[in-house]
C-alpha positions as CSV (number, residue, x, y, z in Angstrom):
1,X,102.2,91.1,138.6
2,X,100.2,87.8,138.4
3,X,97.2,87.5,136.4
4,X,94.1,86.1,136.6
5,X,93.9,82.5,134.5
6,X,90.7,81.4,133.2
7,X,90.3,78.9,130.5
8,X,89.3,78.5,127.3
9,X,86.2,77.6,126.5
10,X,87.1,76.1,123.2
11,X,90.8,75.5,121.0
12,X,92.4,75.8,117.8
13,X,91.5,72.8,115.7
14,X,94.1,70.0,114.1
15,X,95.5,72.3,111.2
16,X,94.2,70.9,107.4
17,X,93.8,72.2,103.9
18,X,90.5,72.0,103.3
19,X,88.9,75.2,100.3
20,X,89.6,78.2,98.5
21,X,89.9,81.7,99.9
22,X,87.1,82.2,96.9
23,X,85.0,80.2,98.2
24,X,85.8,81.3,101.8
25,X,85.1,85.4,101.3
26,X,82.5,85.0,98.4
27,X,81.3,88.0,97.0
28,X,80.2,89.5,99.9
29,X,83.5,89.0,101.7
30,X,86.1,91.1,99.1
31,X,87.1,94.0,100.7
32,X,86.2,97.6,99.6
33,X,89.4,97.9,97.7
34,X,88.5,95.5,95.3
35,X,85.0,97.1,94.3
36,X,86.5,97.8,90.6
37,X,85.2,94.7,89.6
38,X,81.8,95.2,90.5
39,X,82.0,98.9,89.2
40,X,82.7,97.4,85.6
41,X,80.2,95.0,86.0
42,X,77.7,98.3,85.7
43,X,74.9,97.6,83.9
44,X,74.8,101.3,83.1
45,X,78.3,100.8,81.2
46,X,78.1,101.8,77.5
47,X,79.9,100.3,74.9
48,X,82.7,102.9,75.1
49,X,84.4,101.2,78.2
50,X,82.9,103.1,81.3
51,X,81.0,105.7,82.1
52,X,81.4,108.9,84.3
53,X,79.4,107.3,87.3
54,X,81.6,104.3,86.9
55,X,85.0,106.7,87.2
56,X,83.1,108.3,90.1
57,X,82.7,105.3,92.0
58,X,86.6,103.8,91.2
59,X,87.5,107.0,93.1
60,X,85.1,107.4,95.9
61,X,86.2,103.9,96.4
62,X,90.4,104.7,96.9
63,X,89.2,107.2,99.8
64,X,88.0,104.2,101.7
65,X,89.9,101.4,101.7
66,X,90.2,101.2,105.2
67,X,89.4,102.3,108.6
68,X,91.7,104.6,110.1
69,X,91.5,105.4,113.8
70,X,93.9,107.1,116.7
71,X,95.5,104.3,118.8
72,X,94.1,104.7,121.9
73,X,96.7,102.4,123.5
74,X,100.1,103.8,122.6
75,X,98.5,107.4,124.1
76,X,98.6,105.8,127.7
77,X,101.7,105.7,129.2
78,X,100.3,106.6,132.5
79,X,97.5,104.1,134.1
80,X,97.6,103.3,137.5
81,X,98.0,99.8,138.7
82,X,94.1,99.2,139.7
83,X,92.8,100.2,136.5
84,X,95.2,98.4,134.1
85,X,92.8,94.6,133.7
86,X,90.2,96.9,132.9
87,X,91.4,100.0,130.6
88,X,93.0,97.1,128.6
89,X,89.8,95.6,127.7
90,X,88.5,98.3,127.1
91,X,91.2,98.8,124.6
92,X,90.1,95.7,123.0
93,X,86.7,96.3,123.0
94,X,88.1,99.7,120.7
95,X,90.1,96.9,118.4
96,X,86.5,94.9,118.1
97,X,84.6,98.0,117.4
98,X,87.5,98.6,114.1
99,X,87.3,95.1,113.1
100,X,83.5,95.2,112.7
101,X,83.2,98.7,111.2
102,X,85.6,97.5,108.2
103,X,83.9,94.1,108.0
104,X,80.4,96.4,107.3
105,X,82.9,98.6,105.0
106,X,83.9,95.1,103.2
107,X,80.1,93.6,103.1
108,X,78.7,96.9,101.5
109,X,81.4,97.8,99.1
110,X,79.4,98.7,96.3
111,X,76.6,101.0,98.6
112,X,79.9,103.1,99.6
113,X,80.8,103.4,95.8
114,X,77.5,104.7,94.8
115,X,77.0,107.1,97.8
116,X,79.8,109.3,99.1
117,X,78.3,110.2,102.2
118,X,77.5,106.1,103.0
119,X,80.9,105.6,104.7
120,X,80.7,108.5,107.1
121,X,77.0,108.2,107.5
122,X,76.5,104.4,108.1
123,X,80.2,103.4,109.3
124,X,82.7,106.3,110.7
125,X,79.3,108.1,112.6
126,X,78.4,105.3,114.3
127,X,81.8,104.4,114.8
128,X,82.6,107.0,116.5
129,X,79.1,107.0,119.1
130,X,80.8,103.8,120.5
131,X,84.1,104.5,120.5
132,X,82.9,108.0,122.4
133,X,81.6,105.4,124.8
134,X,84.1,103.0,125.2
135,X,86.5,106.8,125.8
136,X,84.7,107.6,128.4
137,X,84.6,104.2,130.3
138,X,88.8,104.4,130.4
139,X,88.4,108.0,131.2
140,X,86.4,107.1,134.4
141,X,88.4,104.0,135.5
142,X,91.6,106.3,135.2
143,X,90.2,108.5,137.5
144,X,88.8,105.9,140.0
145,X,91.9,104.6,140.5
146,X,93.5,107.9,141.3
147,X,94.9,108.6,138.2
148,X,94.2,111.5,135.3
149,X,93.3,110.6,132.3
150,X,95.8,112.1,129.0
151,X,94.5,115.4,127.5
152,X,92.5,115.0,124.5
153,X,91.2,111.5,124.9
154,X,87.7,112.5,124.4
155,X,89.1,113.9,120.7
156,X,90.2,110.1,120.0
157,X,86.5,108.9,119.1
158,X,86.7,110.0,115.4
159,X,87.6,107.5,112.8
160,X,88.6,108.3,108.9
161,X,88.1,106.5,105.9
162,X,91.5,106.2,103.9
163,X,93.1,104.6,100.7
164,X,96.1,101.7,100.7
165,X,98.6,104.0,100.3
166,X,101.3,103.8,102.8
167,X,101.4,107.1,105.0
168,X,104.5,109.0,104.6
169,X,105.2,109.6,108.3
170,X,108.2,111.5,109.9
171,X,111.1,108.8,110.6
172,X,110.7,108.0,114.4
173,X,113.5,109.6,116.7
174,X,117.1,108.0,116.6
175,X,116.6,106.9,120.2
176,X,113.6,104.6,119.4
177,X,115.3,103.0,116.4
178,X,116.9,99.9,116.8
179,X,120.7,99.9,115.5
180,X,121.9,97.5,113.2
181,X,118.6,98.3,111.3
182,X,117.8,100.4,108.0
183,X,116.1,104.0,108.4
184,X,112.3,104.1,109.0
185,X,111.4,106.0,105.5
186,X,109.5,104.4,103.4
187,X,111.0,102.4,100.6
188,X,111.2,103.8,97.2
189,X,112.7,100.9,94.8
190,X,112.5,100.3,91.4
191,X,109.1,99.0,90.2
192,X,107.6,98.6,94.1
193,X,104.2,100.6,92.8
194,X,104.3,104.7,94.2
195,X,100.4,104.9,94.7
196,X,100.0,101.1,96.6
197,X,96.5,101.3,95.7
198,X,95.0,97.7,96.6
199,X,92.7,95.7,93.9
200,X,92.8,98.3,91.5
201,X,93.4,95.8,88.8
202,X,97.0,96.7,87.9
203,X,98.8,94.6,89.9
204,X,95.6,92.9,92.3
205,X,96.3,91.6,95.1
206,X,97.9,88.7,96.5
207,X,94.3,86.4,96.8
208,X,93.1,86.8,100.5
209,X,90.8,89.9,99.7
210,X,92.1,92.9,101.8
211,X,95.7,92.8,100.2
212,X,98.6,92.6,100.3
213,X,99.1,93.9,96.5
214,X,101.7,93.8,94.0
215,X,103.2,97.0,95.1
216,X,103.7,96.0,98.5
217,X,106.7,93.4,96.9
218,X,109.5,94.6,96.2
219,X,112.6,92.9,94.3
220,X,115.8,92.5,97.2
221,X,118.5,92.7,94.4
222,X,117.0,96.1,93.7
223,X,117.7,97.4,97.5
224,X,120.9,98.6,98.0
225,X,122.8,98.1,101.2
226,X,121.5,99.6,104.3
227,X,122.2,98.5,107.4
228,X,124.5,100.0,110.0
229,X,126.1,98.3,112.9
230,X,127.3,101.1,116.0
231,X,131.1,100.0,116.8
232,X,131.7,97.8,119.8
233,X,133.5,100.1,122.7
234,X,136.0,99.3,125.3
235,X,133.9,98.4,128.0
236,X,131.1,96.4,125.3
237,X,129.5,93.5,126.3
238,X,130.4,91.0,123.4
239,X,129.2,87.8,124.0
240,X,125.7,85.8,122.6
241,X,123.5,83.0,124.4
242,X,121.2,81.3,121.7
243,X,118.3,79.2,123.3
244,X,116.8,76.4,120.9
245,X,112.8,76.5,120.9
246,X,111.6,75.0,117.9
247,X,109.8,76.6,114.9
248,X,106.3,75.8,115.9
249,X,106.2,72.5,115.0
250,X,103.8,71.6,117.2
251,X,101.1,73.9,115.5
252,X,100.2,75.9,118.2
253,X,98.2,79.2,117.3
254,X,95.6,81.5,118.9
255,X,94.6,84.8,117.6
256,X,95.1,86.1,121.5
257,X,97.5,88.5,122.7
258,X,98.5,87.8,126.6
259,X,100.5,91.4,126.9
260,X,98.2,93.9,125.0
261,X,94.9,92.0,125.6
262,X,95.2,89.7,128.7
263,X,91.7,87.6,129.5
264,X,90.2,88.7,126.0
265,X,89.8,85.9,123.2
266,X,90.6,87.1,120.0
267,X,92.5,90.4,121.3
268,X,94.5,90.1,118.4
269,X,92.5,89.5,115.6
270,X,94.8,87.4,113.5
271,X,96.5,84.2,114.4
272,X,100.1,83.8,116.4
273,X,103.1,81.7,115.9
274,X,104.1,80.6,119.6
275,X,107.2,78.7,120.4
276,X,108.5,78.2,123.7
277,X,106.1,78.4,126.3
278,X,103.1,75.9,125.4
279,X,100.5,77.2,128.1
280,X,100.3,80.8,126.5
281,X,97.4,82.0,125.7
282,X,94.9,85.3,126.6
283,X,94.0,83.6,129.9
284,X,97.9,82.8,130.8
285,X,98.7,83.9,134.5
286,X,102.6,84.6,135.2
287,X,102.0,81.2,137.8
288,X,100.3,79.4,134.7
289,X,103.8,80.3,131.8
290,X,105.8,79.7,135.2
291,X,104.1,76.3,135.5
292,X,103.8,75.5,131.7
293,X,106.1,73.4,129.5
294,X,108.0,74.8,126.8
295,X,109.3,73.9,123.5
296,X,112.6,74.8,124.1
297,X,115.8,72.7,124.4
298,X,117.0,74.4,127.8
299,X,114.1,73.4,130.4
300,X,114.7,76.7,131.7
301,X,113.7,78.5,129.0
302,X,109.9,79.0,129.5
303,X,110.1,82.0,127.6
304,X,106.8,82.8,125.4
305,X,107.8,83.8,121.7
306,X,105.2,84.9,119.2
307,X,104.7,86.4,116.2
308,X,101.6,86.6,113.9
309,X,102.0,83.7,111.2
310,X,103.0,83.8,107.7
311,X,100.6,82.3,104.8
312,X,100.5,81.8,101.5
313,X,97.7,83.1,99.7
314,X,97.5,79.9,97.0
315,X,93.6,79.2,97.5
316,X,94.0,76.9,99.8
317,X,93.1,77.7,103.4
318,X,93.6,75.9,107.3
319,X,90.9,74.4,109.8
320,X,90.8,78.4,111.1
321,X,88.6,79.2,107.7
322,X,85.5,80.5,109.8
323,X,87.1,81.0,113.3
324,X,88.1,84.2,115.3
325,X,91.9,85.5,113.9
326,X,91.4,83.3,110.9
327,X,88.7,83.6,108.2
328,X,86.5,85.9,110.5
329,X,89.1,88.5,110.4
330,X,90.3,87.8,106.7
331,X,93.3,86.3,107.4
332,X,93.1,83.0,104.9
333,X,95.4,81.4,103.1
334,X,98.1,78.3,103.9
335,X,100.0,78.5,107.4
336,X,103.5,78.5,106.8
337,X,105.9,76.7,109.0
338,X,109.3,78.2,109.2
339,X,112.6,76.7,107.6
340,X,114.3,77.5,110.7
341,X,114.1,79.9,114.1
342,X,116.8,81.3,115.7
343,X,116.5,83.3,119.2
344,X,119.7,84.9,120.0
345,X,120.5,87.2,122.8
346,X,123.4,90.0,122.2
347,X,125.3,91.8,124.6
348,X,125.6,95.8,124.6
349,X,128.4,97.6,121.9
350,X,128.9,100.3,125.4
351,X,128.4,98.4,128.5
352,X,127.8,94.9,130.6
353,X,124.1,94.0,130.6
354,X,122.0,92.9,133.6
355,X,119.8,90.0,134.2
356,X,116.2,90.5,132.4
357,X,113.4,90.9,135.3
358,X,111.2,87.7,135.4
359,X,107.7,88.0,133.5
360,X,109.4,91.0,131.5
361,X,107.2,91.8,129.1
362,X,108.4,93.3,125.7
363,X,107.1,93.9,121.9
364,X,108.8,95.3,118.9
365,X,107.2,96.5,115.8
366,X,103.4,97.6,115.7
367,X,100.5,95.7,114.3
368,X,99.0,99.1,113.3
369,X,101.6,100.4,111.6
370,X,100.1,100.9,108.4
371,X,98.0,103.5,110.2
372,X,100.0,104.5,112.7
373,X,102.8,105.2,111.0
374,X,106.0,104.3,111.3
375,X,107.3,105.6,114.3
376,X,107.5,101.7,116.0
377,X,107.7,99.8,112.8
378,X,110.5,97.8,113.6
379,X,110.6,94.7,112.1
380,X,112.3,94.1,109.1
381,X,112.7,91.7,105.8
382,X,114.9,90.4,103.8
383,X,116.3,87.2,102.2
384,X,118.9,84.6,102.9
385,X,122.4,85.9,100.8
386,X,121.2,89.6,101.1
387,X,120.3,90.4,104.8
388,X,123.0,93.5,104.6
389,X,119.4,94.8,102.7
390,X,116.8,95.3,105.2
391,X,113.0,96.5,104.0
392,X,110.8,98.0,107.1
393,X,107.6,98.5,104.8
394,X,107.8,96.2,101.7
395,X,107.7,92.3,101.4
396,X,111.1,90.8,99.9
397,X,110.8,89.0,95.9
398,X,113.7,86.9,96.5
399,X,115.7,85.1,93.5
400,X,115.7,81.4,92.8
401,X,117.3,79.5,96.0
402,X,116.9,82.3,98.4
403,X,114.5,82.7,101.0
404,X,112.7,85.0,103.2
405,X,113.8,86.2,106.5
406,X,111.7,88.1,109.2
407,X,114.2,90.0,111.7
408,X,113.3,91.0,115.2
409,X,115.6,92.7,117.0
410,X,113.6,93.9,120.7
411,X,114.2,96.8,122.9
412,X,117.7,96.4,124.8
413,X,117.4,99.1,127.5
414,X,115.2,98.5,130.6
415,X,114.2,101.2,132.8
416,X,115.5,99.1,135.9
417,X,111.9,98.8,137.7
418,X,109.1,98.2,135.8
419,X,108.4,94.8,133.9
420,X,105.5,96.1,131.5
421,X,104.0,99.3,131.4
422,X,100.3,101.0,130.2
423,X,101.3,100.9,126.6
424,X,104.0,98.6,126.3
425,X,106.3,100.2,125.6
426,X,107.8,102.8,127.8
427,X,109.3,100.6,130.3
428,X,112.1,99.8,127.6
429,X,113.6,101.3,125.0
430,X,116.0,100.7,121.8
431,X,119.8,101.7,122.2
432,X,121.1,105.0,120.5
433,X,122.2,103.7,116.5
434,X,125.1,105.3,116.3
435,X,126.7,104.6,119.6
436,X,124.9,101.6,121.2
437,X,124.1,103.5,124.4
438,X,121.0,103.2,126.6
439,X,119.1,106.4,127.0
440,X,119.9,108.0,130.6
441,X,118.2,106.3,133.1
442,X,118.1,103.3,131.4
443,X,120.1,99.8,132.2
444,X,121.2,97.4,128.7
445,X,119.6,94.0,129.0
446,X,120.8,90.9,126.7
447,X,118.9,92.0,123.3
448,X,116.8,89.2,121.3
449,X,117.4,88.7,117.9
450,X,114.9,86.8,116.2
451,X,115.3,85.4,112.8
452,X,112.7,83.2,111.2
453,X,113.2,81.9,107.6
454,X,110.6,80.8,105.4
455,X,111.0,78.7,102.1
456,X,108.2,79.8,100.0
457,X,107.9,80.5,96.3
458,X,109.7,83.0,94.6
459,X,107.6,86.2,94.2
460,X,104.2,87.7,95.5
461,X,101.9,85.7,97.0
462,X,102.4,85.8,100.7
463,X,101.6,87.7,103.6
464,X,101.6,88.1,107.7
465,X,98.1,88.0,109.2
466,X,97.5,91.7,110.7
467,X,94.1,93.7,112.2
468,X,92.1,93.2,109.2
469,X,91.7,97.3,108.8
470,X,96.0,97.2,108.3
471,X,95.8,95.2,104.5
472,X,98.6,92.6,105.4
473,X,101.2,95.5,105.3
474,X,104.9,94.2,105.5
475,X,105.1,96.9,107.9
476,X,102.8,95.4,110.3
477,X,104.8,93.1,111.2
478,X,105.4,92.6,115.0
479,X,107.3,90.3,117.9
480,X,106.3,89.6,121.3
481,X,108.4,88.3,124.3
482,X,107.9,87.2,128.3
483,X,110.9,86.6,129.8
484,X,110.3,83.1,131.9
485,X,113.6,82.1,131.9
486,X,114.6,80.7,135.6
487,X,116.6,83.2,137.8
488,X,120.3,81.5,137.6
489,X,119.8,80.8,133.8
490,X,119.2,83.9,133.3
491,X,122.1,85.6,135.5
492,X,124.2,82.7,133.4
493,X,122.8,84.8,129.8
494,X,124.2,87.8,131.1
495,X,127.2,86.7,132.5
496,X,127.7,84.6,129.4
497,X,127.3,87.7,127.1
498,X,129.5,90.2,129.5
499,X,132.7,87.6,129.2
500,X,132.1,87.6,125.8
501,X,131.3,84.2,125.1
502,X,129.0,81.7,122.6
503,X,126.6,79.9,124.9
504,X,123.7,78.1,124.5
């Protein structure tokens, strides 16, 4: 399944601290969410503290917070092989189209509190003309290709305006949950904010402009226990193989996305983490990550790990201030590099596994999860000295000495042919939770577990870089793997895991 490799035309520049995120967004760049500033500022205000117009506009404003639209991509399991480079960027061209409908929504913040019919009329309408469009494009390379478009794709062009508040979607189904892993509901602690409305003032948000706020944190000592292991059986595969890759200490980032956006710059629209494979990148062929070093101990390794970067929102922000994924898609703030990276690959509590496929492709969690839902929201937070506590949708406080951990635990079942598929997802699968079994069908694979730590100030003021329509959410949060390890290393992972021994 080689790909095409082009380069790129230009790179990431040498990371440095160089201004504010104030000075970075100005006025113009604050999100809609924060328009309660500029609704006080009304010279129309009496002496009373407000007026009715004022109140008016505070709650036109909630309704549009962001841009929610269908996800085209996760309703295409089915696209034949000649159309794939093509639907795929036209699936991007569907991410662009978001990105610059909210950055209009964020530019005219105060037009869409004094009109209610200004979001639908000069955003969501034209919005939807394009991605009509763009529908119709996938629609008629499906079919060229010999293959039939999904029912109802035409129906996928309208967008909504919505507020910050998570949406209180169904748990997804126990065979798409990954075990060892809290339940998908939504978390209801003690003090985490019930309405999560962004830049409302109460709490405001964490400094980069389009959240997270203060009711996305919530305080780890005030979670109580949740995770559930499924019990090891006779015939379980018990063994690990940890491979060493570094925690991205050689500063390598790129807003791209090489399995959901291949040969599209910027498919991502917010800024990776990559450690192992160092030739990664939108353009990567399966010959150039074959070809490519890698940051891990084992030379065999040339696995591609990524994950979308964790900054501090303190004011100060990196050399990506006005590039694609950084300060374009307001995603500002300081780049964090991890305390520590571990990749660890666990056997199966029911069976042996099998050898991972070369140039398998997998990703857990969803970077649109926020308006999605949280049917795929899989990663998960916690902090050192309390990872029995595991939050799907909320960032961790963590006490004095702790620190934050980002879990990753990826789809274990493989469907024994197929090394991606249309949406990503349907070529795997996560074990059953409660007995560790691989849906029928299905064959268990060695399971990565990755757990990245971060030592960052107690508290909120941090966040993951996400589709700037998703507001930061904790439950954006998302991994990506291609498996490049050589043949006989990886028959010697498996093996290692089936006798049920440590290697690394």
């Amino acid at each position: 399944m080689g790909r095409t490799s082009r380069k790129r035309r230009s790179t990431l520049t040498t990371r440095m601290t160089i201004a504010s995120a104030a000075l970075l967004l100005g006025g113009g760049g604050l999100v809609a969410v924060n328009v309660y500033a500029s609704a006080q500022e009304d010279p129309g205000q009496d002496a009373g503290g407000g007026t009715r117009q004022q109140a008016q506009q505070q709650g036109q404003q909630r309704q549009v917070a962001t841009i929610d639209c269908p996800d085209v991509g996760t309703s295409l399991p089915d696209v034949p092989d000649g159309a794939r480079g093509r639907v795929d960027g036209e699936l991007a061209t569907l991410d662009s189209q978001i990105t610059e409908a909210y950055q209009r929504l964020a530019s005219n913040r105060t037009a869409a509190a004094q009109d209610p019919n200004f979001v639908q009329n000069s955003i969501l309408g034209p919005l939807k003309d394009k991605r009509g469009a763009v529908l119709d494009r996938i629609g008629q390379d499906i079919r060229r290709s010999g293959g039939r478009p999904p029912q109802g794709l035409d129906g996928m062009a309208p967008c909504t305006g919505r507020p910050s508040e998570q949406p209180q979607q169904p748990s997804q189904p126990p065979s798409q949950q990954p075990p060892g892993q809290p339940s998908q509901q939504p978390s209801q602690q003690p003090g985490d904010g019930s309405d999560g409305g962004a830049g409302d003032g109460a709490g405001g948000d964490t400094g980069n402009g389009n959240g997270p706020d203060a009711s996305d944190f919530v305080d780890i000592k005030s979670v109580q226990p949740n995770v559930a292991v499924p019990r090891n059986q006779r015939a379980a595969s018990r063994g690990t193989f940890t491979t060493a890759c570094g925690r991205n200490e050689n500063g390598k980032f790129n807003p791209d996305n090489v399995i959901v956006a291949p040969g599209v710059s910027n498919g991502a629209h917010h800024m990776h983490d990559y450690v192992g494979n160092q030739a990664t990148d939108a353009f990567s062929s399966d010959d150039d990550l074959a070809n490519g070093q890698t940051s891990c101990r084992n030379q065999g390794d040339k696995s591609t790990y990524y994950w979308p970067v964790l900054r501090l929102q303190n004011g100060k922000d990196e050399a990506d201030v006005g590039a694609d994924g950084g300060g374009k898609d307001q995603n500002v703030g300081e780049i964090q590099t991890p305390s520590s990276v571990t990749l660890k690959f666990d056997g199966n509590p029911t069976s042996k596994v099998v050898a991972m496929p070369r140039f398998l492709r997998i990703i857990t969690g969803d970077a649109k999860a926020f308006t999605n839902g949280d049917a795929n929201a899989n990663a998960s937070w916690s902090c050192t000295g309390f990872e029995n506590r595991q939050l799907k949708d909320k960032y961790p406080i963590c006490p004095q000495g702790s620190k934050v951990v980002r879990t990753f635990r990826f789809q274990s079942c493989w469907d024994g042919a197929n090394a991606d598929s249309a949406n990503h997802r349907t070529h795997v699968a996560f074990e059953d939770p409660r007995t560790g079994a691989c849906p029928g069908g299905f064959k268990a694979i060695p399971q990565l577990v990755q757990r990245i730590v971060y030592a960052v100030p107690p508290g909120p003021g941090f966040a993951v870089d996400s589709f700037p329509e998703q507001l930061h959410k904790a439950g954006t949060d998302h991994g990506d793997f291609i498996n490049v390890f050589d043949d006989k290393l990886m028959q010697r992972v498996a093996n290692c895991i089936n006798r049920g021994d440590r290697c690394t």
